[in-house]
C-alpha positions in Angstrom: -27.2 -153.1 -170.5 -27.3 -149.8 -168.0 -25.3 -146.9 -170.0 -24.3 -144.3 -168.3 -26.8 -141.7 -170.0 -29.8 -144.2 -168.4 -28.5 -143.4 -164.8 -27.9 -139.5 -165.4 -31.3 -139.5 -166.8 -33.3 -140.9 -163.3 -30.3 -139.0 -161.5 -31.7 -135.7 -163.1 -35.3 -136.6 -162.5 -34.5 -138.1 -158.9 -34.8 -135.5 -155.9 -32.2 -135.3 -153.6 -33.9 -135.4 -150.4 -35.7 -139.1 -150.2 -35.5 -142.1 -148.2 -36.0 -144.2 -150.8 -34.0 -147.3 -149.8 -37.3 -147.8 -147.0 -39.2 -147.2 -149.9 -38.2 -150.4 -151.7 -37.8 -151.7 -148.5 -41.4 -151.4 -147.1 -43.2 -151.2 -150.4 -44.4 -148.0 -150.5 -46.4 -148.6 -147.3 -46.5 -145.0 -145.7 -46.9 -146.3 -141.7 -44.0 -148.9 -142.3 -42.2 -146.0 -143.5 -42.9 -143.3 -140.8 -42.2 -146.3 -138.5 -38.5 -146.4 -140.0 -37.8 -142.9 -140.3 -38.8 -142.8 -136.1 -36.5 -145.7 -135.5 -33.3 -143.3 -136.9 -31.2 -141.0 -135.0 -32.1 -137.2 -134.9 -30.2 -135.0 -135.5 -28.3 -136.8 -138.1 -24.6 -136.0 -139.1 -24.5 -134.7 -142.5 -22.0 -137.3 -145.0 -21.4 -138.0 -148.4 -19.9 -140.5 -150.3 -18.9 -141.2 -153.8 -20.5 -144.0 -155.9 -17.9 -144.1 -158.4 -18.6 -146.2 -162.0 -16.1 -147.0 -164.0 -16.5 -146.8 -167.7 -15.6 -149.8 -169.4 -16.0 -150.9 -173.1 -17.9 -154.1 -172.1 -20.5 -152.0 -169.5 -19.9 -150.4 -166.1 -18.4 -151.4 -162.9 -18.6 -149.8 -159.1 -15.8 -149.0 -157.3 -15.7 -150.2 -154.0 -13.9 -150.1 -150.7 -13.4 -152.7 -148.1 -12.2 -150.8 -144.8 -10.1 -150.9 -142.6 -10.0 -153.1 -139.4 -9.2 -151.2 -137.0 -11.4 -148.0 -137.5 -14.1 -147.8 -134.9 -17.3 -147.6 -137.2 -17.6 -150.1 -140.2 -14.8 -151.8 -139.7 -14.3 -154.5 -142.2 -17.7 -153.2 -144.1 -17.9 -153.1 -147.7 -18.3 -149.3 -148.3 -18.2 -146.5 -150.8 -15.6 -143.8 -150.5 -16.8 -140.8 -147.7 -17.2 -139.4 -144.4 -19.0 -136.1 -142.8 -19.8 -133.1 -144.8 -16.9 -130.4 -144.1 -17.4 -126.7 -143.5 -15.3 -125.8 -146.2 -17.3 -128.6 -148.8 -19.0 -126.6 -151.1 -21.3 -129.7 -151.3 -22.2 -133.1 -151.2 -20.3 -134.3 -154.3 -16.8 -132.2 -153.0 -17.1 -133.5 -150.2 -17.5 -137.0 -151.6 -14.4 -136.0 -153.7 -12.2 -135.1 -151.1 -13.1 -138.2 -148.8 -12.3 -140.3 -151.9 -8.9 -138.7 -152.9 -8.0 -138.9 -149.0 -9.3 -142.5 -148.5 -8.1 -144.4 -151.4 -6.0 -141.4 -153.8 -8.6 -140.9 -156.7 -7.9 -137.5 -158.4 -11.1 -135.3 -158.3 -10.1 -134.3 -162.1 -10.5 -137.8 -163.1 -14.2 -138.1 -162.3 -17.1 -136.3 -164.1 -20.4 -135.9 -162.0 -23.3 -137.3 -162.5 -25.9 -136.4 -160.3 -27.5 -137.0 -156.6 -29.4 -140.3 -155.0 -31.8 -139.9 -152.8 -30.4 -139.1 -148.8 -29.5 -142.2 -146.9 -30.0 -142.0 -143.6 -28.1 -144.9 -141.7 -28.6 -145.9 -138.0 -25.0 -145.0 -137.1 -26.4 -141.2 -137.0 -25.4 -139.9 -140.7 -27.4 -139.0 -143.3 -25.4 -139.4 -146.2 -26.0 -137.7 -149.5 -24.4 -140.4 -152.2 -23.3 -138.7 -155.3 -22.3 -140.5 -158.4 -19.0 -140.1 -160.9 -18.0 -141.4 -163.8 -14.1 -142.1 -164.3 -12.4 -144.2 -167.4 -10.8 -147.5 -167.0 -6.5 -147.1 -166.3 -7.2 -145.0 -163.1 -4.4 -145.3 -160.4 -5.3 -145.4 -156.6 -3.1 -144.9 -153.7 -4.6 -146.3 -150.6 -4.7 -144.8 -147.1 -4.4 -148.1 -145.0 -5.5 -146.9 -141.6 -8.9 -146.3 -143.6 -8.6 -148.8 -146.6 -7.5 -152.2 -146.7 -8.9 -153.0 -150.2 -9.9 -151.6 -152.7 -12.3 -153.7 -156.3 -14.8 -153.4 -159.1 -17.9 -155.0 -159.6 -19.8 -155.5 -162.7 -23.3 -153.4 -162.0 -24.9 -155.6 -163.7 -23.5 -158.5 -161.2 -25.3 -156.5 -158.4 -28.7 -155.7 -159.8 -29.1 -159.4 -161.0 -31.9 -160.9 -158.7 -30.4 -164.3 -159.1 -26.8 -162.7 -157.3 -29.4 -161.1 -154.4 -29.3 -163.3 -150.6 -31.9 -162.3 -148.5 -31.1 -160.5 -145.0 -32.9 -159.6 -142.4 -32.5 -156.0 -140.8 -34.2 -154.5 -137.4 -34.9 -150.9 -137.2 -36.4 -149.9 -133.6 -39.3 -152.1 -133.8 -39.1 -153.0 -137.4 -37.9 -155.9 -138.9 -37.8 -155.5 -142.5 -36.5 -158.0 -145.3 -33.1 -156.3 -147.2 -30.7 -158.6 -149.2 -27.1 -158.8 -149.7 -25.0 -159.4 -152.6 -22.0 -161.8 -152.0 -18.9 -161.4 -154.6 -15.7 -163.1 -154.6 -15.6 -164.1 -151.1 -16.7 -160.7 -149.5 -20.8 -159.6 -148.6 -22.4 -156.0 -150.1 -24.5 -155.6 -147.8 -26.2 -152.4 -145.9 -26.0 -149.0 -146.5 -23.7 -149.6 -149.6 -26.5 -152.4 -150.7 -28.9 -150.3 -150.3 -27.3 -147.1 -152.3 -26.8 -149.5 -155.0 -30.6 -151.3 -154.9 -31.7 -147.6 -154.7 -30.3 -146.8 -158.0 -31.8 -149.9 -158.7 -35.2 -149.0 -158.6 -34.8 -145.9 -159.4 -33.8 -147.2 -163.2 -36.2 -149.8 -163.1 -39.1 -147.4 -162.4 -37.9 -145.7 -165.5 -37.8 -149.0 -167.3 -41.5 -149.1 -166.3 -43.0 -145.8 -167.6 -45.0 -145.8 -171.3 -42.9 -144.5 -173.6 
């Protein structure tokens, strides 16, 4: 089972800046890569959102957001709590905070940090920085519905199970490259969000892999 001292162990060993979703994605394969990163939007909007695990007795959850349908961008998506980097954040993980008490009512005091993914950038134009908290079970939320229409846990160990993984197809300029999505209780994890997650994934499982 993943404990919360295995993630902020590859969180403090993980560098911030990275694009390691195309990693998995393309294997490692450099020109794939470069062929990815060329397909995004430059310059990129800077953004952050919170990855928020719940600690509970029988292992941890993730937090998640369905949004709104009306909002112009994502609408409907399965999403983490977040938006664009502030001038008055003092960094990616307030900022993350502030989105997340604004979108869906989380206190900031409730959540402890624990560290940095890699930087996602997403072809919507953002770059988003997603920065992971630890809160206990019993939280309350208060949703903003022109933003949020639902708020849910999932079981982390529901989404890194290969046998819970559909595969998806997804085009990048002239890349097509095989992702996967992650149905749950009649809704679809699926890009960005996916990829954060599969991200953290790998990241553990590369750990998993090194001689002790």
């Amino acid at each position: 089972m993943t404990t919360r001292s295995d993630i902020s162990a590859v969180l403090a060993a993980s560098p911030l800046v990275g694009h390691d979703e195309w990693r998995w994605l393309t294997g490692a394969d450099p020109v794939l890569e470069q062929r990815v990163r060329e397909a995004m939007p430059v310059p990129a909007v800077e953004a952050a959102v919170l990855v928020p695990l719940i600690e509970h007795p029988e292992g941890l959850a993730v937090l998640l957001t369905e949004r709104a349908a009306g909002l112009k961008d994502h609408a409907g998506q399965i999403s983490f709590p977040g938006g664009r980097i502030e001038a008055g954040d003092r960094d990616p993980y307030a900022a993350a905070l502030r989105e997340a008490q604004e979108e869906v009512g989380l206190p900031p005091e409730l959540v402890s940090f624990g560290g940095y993914l890699p930087q996602h950038p997403i072809l919507t134009g953002y770059r988003v920085t997603p920065a992971v908290g630890f809160l206990a079970p019993g939280y309350a939320l208060r949703l903003d519905a022109a933003e949020v229409h639902d708020a849910f846990e999932v079981p982390l160990q529901y989404l890194f199970d290969p046998a819970n993984h559909r595969p998806r197809r997804r085009l990048l300029g002239s890349v097509t490259l095989e992702a996967i999505e992650i149905p749950y209780r009649g809704r679809m994890i699926w890009g960005a969000t996916c990829g954060m997650l599969m991200t953290l994934r790998g990241l553990l499982r590369a750990r998993e892999a090194q001689p002790a």
